[in-house]
mmCIF file of the N, C-alpha and C atoms, coordinates in Angstrom:
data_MODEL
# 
_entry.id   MODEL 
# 
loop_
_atom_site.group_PDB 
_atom_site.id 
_atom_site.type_symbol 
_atom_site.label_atom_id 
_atom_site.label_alt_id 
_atom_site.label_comp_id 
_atom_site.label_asym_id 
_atom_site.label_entity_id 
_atom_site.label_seq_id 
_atom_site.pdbx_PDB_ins_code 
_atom_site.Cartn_x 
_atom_site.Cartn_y 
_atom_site.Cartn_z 
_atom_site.occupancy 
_atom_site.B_iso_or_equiv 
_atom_site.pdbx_formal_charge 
_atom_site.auth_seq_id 
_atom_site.auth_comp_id 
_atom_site.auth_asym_id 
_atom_site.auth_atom_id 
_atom_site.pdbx_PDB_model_num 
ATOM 1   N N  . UNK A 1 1  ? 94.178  96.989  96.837  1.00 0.00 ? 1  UNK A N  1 
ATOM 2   C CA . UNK A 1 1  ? 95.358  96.467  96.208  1.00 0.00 ? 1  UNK A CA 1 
ATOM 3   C C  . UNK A 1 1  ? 96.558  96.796  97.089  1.00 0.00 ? 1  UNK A C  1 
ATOM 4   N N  . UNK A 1 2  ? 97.277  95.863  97.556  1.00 0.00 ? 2  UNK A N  1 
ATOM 5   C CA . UNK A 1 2  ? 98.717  95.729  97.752  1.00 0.00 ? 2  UNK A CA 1 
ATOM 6   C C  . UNK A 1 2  ? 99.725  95.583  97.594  1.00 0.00 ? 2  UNK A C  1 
ATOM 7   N N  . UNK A 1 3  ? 100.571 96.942  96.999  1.00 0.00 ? 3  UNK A N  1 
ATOM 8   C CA . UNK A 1 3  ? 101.721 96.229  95.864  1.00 0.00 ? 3  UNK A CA 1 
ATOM 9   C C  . UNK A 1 3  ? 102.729 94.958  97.129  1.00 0.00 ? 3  UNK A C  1 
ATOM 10  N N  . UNK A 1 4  ? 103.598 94.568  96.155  1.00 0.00 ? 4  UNK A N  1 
ATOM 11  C CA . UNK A 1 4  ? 104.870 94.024  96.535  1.00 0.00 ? 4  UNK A CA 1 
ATOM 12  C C  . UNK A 1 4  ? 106.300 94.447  96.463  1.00 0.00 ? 4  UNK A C  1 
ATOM 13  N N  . UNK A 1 5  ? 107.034 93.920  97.456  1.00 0.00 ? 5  UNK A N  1 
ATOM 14  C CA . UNK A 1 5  ? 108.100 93.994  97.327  1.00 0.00 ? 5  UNK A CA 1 
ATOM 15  C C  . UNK A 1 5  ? 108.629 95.487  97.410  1.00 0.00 ? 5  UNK A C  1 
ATOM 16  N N  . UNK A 1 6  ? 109.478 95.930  96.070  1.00 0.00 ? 6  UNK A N  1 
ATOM 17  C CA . UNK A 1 6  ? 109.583 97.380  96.289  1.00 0.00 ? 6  UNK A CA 1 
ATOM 18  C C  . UNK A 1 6  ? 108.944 98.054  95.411  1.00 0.00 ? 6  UNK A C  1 
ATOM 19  N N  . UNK A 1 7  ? 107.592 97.703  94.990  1.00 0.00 ? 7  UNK A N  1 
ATOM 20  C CA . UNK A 1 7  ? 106.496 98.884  94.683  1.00 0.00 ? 7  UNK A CA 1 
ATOM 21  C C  . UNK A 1 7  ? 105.961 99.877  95.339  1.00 0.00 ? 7  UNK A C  1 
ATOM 22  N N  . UNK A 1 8  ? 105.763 100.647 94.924  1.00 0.00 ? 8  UNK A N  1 
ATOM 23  C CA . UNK A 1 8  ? 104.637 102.056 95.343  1.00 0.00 ? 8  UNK A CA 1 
ATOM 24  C C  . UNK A 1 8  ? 103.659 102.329 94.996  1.00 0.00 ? 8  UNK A C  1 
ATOM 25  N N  . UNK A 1 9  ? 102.799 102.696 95.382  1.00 0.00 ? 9  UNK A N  1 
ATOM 26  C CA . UNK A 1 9  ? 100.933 102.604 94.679  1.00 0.00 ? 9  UNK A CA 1 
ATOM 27  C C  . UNK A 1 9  ? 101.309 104.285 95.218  1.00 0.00 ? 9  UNK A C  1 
ATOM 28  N N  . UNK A 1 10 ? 100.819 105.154 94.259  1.00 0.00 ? 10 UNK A N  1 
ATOM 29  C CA . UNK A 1 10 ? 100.863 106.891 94.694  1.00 0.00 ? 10 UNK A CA 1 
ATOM 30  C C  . UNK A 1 10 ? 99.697  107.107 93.593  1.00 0.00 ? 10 UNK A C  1 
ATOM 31  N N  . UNK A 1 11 ? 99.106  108.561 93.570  1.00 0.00 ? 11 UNK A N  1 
ATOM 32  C CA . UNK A 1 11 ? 98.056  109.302 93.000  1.00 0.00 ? 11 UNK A CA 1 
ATOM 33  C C  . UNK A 1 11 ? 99.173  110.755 93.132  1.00 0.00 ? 11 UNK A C  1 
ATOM 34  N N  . UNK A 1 12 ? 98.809  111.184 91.701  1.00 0.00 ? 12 UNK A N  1 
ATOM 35  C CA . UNK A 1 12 ? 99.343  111.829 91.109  1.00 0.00 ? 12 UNK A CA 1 
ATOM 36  C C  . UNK A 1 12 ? 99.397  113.207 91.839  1.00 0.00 ? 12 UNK A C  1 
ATOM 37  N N  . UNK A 1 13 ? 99.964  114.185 92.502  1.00 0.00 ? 13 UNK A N  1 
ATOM 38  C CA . UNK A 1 13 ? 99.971  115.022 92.808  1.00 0.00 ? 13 UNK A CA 1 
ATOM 39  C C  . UNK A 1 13 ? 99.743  116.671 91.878  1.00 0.00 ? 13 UNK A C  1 
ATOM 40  N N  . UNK A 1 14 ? 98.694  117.446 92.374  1.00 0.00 ? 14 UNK A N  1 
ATOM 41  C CA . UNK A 1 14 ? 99.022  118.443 90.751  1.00 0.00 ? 14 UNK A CA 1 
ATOM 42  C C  . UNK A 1 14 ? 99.015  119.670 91.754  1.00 0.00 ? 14 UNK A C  1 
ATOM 43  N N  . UNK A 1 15 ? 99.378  119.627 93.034  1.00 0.00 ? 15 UNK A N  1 
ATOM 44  C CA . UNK A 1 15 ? 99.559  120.832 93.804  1.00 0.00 ? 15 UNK A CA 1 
ATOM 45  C C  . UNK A 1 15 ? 100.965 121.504 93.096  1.00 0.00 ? 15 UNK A C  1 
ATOM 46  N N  . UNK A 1 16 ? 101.578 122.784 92.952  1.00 0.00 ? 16 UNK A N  1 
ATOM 47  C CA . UNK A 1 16 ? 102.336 123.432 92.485  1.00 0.00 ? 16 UNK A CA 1 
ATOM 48  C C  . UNK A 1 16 ? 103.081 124.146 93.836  1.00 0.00 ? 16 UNK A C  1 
ATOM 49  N N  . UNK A 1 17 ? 102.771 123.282 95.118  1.00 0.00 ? 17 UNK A N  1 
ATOM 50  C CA . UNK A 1 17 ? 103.894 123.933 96.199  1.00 0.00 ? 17 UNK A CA 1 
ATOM 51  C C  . UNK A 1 17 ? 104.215 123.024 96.886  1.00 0.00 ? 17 UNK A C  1 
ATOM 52  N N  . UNK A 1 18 ? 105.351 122.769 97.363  1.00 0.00 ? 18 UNK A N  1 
ATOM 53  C CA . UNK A 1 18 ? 105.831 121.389 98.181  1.00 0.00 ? 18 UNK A CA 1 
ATOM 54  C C  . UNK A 1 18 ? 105.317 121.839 99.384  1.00 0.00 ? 18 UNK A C  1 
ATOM 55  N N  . UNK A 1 19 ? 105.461 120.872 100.895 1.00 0.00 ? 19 UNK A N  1 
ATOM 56  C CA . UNK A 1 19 ? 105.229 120.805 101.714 1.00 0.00 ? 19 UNK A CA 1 
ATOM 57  C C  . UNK A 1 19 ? 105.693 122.143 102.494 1.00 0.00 ? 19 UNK A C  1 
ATOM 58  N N  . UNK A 1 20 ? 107.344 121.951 102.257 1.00 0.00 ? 20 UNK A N  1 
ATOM 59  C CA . UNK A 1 20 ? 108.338 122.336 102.876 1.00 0.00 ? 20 UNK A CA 1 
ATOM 60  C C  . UNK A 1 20 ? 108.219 124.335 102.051 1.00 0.00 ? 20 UNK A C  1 
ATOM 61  N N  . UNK A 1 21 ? 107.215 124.159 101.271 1.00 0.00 ? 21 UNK A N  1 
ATOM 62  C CA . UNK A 1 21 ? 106.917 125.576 100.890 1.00 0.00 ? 21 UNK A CA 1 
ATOM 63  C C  . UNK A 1 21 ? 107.442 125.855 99.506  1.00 0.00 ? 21 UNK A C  1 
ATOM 64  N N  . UNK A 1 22 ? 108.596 124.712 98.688  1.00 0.00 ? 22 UNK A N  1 
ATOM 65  C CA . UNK A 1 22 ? 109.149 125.256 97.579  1.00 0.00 ? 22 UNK A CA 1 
ATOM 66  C C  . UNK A 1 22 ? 107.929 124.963 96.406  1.00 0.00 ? 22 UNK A C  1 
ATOM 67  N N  . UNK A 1 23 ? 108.055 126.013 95.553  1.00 0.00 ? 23 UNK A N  1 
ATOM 68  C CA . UNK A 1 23 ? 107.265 126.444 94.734  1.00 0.00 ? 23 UNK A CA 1 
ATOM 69  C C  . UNK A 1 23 ? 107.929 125.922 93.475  1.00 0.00 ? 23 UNK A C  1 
ATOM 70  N N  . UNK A 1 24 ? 107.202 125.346 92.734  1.00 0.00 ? 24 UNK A N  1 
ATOM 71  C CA . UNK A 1 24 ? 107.552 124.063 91.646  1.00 0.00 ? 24 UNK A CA 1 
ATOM 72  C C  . UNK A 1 24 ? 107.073 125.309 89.844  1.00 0.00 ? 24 UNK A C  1 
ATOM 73  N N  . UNK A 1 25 ? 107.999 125.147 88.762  1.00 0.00 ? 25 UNK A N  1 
ATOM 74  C CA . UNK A 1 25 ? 107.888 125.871 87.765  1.00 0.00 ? 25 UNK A CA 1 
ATOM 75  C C  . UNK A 1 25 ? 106.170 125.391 87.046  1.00 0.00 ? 25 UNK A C  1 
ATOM 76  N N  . UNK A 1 26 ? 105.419 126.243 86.265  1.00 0.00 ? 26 UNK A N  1 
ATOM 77  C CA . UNK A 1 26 ? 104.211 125.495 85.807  1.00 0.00 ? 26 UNK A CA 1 
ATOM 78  C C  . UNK A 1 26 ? 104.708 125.553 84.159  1.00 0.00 ? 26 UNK A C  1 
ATOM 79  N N  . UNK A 1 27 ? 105.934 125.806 84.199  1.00 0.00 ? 27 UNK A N  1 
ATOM 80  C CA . UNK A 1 27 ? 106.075 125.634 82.356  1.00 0.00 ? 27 UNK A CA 1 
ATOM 81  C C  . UNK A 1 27 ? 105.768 124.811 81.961  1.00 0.00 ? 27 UNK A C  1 
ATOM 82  N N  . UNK A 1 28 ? 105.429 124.430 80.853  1.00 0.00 ? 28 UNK A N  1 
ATOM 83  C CA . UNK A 1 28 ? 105.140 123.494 80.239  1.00 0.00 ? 28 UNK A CA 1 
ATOM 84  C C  . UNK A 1 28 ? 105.928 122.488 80.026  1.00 0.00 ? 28 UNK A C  1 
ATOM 85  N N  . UNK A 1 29 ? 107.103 122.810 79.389  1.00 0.00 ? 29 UNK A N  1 
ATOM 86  C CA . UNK A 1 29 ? 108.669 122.216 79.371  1.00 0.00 ? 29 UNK A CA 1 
ATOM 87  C C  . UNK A 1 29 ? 108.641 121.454 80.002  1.00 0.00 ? 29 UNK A C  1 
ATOM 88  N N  . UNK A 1 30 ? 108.676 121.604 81.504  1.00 0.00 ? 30 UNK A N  1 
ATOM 89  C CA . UNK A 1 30 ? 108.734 121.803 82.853  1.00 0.00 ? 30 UNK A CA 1 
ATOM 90  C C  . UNK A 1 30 ? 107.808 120.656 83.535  1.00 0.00 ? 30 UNK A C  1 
ATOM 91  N N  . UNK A 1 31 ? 107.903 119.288 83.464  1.00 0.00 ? 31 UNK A N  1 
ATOM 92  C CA . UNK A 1 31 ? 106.715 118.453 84.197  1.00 0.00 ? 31 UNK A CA 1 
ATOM 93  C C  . UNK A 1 31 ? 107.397 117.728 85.418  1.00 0.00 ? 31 UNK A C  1 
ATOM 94  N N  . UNK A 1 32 ? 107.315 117.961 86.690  1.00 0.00 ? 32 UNK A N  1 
ATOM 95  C CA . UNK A 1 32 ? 107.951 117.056 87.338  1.00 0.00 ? 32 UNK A CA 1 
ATOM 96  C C  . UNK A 1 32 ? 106.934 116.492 87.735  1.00 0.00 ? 32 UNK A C  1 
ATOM 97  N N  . UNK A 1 33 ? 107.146 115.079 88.198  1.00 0.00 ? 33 UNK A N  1 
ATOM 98  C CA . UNK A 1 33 ? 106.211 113.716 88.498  1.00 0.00 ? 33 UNK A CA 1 
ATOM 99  C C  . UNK A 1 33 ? 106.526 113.832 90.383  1.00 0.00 ? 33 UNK A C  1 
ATOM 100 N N  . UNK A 1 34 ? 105.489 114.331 90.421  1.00 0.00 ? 34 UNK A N  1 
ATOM 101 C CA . UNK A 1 34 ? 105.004 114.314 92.300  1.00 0.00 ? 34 UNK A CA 1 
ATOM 102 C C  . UNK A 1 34 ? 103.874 113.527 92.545  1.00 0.00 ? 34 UNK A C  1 
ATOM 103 N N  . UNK A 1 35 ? 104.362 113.040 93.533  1.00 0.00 ? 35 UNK A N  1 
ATOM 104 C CA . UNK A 1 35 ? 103.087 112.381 93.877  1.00 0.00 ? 35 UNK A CA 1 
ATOM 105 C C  . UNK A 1 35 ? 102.897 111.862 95.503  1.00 0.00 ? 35 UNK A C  1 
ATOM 106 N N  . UNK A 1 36 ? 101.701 111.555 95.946  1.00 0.00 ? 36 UNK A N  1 
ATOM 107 C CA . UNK A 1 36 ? 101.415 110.810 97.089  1.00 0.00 ? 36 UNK A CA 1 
ATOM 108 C C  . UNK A 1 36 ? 101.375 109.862 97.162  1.00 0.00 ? 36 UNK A C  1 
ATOM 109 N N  . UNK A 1 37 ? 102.248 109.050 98.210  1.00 0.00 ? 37 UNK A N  1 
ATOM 110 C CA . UNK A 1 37 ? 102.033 107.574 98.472  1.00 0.00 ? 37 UNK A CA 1 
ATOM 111 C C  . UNK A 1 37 ? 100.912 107.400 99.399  1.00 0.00 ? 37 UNK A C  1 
ATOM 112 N N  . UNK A 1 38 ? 100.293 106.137 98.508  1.00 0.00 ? 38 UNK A N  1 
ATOM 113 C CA . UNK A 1 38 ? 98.792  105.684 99.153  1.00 0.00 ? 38 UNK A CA 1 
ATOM 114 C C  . UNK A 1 38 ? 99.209  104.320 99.742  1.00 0.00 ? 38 UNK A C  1 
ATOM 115 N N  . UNK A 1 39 ? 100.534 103.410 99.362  1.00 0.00 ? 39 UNK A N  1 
ATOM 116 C CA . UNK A 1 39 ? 100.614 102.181 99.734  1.00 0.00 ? 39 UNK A CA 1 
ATOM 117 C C  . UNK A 1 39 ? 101.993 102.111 99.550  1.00 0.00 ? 39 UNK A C  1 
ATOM 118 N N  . UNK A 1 40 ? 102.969 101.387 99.904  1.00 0.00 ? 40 UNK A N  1 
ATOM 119 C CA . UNK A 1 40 ? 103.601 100.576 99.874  1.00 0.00 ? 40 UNK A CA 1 
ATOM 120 C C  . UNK A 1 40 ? 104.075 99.114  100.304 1.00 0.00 ? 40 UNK A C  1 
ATOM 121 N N  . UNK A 1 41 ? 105.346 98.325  99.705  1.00 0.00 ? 41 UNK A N  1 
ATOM 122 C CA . UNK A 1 41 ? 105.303 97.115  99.645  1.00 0.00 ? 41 UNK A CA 1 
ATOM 123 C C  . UNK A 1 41 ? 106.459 97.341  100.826 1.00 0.00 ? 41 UNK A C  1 
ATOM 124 N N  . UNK A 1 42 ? 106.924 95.514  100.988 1.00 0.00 ? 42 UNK A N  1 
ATOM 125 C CA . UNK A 1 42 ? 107.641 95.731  102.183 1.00 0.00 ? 42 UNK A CA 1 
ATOM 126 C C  . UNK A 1 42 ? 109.143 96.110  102.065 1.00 0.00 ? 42 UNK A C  1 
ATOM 127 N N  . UNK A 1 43 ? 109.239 95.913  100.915 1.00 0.00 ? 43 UNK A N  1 
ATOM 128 C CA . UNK A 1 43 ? 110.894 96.246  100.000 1.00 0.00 ? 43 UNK A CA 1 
ATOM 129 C C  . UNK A 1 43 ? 111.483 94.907  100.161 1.00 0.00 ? 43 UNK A C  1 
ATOM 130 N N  . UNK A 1 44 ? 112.871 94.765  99.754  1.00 0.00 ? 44 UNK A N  1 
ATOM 131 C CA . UNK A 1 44 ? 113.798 93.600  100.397 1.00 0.00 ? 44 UNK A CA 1 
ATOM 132 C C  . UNK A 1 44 ? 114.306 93.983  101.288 1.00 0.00 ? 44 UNK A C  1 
ATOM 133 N N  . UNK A 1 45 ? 115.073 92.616  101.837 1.00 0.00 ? 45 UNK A N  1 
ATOM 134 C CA . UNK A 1 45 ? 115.978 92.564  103.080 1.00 0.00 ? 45 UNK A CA 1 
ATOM 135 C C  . UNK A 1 45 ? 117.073 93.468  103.113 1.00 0.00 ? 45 UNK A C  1 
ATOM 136 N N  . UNK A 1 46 ? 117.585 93.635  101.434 1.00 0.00 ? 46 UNK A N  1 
ATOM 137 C CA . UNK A 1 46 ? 119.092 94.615  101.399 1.00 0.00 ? 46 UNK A CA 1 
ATOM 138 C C  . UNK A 1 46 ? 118.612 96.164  101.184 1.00 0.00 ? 46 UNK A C  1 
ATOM 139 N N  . UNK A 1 47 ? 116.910 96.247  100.473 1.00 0.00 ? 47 UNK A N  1 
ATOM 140 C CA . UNK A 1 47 ? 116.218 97.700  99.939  1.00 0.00 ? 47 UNK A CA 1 
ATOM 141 C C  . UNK A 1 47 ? 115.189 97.562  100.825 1.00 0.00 ? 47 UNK A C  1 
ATOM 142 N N  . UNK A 1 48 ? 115.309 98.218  102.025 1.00 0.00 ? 48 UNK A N  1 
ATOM 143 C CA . UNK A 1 48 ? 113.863 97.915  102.620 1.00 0.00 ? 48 UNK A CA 1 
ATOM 144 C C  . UNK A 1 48 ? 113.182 99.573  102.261 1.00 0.00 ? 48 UNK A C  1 
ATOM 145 N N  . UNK A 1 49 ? 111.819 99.676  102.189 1.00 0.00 ? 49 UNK A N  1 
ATOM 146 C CA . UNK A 1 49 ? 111.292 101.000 101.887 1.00 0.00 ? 49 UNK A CA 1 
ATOM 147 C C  . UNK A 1 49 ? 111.525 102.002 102.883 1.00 0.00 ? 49 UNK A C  1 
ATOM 148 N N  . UNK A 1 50 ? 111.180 103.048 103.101 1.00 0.00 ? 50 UNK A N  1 
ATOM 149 C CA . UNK A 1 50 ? 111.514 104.380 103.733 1.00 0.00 ? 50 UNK A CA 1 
ATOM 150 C C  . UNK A 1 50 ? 110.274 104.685 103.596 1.00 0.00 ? 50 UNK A C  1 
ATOM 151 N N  . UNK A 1 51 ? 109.188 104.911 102.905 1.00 0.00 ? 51 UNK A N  1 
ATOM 152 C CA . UNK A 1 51 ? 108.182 105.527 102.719 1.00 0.00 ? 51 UNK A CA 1 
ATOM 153 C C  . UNK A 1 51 ? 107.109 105.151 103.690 1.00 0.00 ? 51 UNK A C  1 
ATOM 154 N N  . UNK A 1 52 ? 106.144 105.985 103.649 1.00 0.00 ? 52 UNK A N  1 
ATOM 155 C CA . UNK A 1 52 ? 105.276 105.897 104.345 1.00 0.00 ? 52 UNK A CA 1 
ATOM 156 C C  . UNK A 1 52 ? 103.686 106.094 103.668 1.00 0.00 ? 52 UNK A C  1 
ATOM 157 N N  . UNK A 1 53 ? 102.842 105.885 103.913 1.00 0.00 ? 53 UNK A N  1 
ATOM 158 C CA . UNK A 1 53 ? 101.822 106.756 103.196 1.00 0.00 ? 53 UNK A CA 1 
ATOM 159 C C  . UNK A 1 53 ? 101.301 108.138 103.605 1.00 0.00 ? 53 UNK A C  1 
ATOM 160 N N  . UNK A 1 54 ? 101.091 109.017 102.412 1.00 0.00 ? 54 UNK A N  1 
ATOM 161 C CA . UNK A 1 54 ? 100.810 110.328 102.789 1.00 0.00 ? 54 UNK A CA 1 
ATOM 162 C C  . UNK A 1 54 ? 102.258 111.191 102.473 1.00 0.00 ? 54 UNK A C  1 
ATOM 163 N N  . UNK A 1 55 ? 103.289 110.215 102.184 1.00 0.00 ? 55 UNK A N  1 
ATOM 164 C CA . UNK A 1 55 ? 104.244 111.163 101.775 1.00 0.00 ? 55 UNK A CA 1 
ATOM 165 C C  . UNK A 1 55 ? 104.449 111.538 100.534 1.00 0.00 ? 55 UNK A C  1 
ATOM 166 N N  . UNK A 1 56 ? 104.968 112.780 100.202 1.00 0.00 ? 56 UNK A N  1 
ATOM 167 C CA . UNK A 1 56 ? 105.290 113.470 98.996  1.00 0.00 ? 56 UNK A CA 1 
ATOM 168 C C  . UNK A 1 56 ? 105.944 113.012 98.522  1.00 0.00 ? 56 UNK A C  1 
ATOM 169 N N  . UNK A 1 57 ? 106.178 112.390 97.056  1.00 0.00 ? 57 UNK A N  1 
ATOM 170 C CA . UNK A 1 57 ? 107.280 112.279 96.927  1.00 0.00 ? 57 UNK A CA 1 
ATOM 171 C C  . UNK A 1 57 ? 107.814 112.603 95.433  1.00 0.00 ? 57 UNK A C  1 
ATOM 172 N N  . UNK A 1 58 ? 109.135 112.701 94.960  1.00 0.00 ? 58 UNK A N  1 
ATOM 173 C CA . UNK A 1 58 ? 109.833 113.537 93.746  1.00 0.00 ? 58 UNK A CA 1 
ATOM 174 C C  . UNK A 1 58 ? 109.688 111.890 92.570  1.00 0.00 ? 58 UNK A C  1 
ATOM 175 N N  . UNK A 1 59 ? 109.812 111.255 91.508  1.00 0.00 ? 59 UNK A N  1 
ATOM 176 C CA . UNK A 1 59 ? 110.486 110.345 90.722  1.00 0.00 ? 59 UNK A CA 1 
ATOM 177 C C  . UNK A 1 59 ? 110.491 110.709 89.332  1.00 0.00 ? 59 UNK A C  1 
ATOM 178 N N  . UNK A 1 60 ? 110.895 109.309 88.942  1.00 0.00 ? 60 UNK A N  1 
ATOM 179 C CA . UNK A 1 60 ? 111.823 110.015 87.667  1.00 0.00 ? 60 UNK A CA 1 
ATOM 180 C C  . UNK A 1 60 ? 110.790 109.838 86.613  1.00 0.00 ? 60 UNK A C  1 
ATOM 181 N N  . UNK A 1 61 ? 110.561 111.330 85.521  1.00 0.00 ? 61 UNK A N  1 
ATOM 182 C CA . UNK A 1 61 ? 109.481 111.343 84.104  1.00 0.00 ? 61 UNK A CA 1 
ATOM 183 C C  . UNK A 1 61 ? 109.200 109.876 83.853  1.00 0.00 ? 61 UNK A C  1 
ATOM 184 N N  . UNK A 1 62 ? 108.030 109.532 83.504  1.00 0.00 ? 62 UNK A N  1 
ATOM 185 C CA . UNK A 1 62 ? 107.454 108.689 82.788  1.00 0.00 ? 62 UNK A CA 1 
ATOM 186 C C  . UNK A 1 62 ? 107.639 106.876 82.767  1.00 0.00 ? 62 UNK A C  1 
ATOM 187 N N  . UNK A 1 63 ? 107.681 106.940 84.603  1.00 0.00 ? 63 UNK A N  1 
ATOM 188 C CA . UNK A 1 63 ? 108.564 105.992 84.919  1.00 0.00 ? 63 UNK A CA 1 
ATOM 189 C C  . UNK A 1 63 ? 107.010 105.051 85.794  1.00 0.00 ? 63 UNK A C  1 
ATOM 190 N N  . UNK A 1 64 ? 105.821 105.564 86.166  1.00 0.00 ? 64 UNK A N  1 
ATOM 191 C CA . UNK A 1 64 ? 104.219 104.984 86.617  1.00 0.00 ? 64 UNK A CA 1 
ATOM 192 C C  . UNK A 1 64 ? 103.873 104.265 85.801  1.00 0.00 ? 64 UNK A C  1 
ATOM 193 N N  . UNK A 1 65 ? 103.352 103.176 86.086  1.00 0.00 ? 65 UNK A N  1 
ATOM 194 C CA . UNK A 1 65 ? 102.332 102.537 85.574  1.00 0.00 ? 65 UNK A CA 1 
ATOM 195 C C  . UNK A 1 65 ? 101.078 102.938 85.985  1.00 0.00 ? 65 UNK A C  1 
ATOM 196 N N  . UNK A 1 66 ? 100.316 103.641 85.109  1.00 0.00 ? 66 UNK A N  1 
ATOM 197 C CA . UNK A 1 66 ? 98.650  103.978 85.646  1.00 0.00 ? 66 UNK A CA 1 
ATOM 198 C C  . UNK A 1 66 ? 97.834  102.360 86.343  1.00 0.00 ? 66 UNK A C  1 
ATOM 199 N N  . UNK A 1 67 ? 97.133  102.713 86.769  1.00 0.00 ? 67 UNK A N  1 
ATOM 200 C CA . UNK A 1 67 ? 96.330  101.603 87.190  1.00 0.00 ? 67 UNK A CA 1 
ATOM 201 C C  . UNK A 1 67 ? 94.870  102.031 86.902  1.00 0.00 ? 67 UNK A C  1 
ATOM 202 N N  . UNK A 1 68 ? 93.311  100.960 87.324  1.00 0.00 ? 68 UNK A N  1 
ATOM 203 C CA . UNK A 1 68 ? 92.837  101.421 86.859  1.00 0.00 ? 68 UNK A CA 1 
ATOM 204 C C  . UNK A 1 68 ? 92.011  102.777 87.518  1.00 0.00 ? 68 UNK A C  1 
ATOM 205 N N  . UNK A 1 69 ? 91.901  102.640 88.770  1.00 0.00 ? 69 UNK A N  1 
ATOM 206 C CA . UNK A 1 69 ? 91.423  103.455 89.800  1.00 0.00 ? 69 UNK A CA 1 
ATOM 207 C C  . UNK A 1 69 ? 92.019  104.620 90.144  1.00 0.00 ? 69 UNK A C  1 
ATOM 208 N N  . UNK A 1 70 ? 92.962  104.945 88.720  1.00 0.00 ? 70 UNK A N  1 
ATOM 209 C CA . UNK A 1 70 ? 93.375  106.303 88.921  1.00 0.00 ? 70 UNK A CA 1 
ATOM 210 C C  . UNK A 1 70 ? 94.579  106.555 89.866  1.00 0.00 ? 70 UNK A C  1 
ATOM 211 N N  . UNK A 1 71 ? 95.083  105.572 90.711  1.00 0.00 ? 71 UNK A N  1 
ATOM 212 C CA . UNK A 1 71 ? 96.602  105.504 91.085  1.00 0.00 ? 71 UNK A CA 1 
ATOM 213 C C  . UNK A 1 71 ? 97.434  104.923 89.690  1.00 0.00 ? 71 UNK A C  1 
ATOM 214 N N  . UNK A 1 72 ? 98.698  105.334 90.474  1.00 0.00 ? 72 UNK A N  1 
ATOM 215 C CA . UNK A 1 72 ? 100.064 104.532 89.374  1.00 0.00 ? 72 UNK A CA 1 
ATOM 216 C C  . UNK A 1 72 ? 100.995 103.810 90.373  1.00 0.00 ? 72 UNK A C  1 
ATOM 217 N N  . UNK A 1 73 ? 101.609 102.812 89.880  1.00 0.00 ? 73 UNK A N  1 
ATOM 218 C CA . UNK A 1 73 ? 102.409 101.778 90.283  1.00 0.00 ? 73 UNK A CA 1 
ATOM 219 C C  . UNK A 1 73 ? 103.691 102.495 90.046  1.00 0.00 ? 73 UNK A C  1 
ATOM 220 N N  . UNK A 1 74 ? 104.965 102.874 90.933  1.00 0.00 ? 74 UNK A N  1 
ATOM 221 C CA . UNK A 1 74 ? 106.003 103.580 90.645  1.00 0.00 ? 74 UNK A CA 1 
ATOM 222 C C  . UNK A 1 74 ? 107.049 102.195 91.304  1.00 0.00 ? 74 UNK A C  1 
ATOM 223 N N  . UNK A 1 75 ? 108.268 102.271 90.789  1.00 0.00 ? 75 UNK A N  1 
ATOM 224 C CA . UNK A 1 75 ? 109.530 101.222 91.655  1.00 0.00 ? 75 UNK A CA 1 
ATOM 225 C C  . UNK A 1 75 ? 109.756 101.869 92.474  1.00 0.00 ? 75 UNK A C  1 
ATOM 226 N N  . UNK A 1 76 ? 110.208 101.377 93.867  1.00 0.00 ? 76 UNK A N  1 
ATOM 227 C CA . UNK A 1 76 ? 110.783 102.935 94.531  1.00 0.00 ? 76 UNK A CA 1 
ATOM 228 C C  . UNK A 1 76 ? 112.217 102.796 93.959  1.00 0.00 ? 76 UNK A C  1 
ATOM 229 N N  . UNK A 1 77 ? 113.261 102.394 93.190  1.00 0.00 ? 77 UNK A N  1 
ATOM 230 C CA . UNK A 1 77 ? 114.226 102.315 92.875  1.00 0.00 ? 77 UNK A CA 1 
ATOM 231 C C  . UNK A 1 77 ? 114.278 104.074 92.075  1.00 0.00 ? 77 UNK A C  1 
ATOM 232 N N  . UNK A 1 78 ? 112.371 103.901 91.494  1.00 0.00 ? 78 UNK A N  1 
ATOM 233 C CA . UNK A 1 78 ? 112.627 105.848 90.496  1.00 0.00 ? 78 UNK A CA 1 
ATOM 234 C C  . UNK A 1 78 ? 112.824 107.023 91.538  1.00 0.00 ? 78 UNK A C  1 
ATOM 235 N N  . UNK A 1 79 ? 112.115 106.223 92.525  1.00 0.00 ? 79 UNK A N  1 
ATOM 236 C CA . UNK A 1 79 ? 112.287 108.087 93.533  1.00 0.00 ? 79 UNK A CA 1 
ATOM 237 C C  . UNK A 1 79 ? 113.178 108.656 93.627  1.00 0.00 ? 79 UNK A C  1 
ATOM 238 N N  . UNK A 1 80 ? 113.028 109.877 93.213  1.00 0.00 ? 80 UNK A N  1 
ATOM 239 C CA . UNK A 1 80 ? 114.233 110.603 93.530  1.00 0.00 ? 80 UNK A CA 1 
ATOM 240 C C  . UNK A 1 80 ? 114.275 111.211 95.061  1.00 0.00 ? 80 UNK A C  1 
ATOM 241 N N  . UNK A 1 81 ? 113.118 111.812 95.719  1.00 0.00 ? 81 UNK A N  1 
ATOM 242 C CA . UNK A 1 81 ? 113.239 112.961 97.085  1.00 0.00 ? 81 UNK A CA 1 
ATOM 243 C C  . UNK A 1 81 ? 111.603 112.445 97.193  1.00 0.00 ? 81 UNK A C  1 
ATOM 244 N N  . UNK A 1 82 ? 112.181 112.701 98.945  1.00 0.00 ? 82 UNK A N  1 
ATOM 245 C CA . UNK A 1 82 ? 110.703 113.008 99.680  1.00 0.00 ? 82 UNK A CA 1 
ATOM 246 C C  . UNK A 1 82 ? 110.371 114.509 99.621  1.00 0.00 ? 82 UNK A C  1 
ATOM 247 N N  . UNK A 1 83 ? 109.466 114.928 99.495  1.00 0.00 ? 83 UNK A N  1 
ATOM 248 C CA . UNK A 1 83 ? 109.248 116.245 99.247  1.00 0.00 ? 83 UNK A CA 1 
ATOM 249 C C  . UNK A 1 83 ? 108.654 116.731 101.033 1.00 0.00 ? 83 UNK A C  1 
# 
């Protein structure tokens, strides 16, 4: 599968340390949505993507569409940070 446009195809990340070494809370409270990009689209002409695959990245709670193979469909409009 190949998203479009400015989609993201990522798999859910459940590591509890960023790349860069910062160490993420495991409260419960506490869920931030990390994940790996496995694909992206080509963006538009005025939003072109930044991403790459294999990168970390931060977006905003409850903002994936699951798919069925166990990735989620994210906008990149939710990302917040490359991790």
């Amino acid at each position: 599968m190949e998203p479009i446009l400015n989609k993201i195809i990522i798999r859910k990340s459940v590591d509890k340390k960023t790349k860069s070494g910062l160490i993420l809370p495991n409260a419960e409270s506490i869920k931030p949505s990390i994940g790996i990009v496995i694909s992206t689209g080509k963006g538009t002409p005025k939003h072109p993507i930044n991403l790459e695959a294999g990168d970390h990245i931060l977006y905003k709670q409850n903002t994936e569409v699951p798919l069925e193979d166990g990735t989620s469909l994210v906008l990149y409009e939710n990302v917040v940070a490359v991790l």
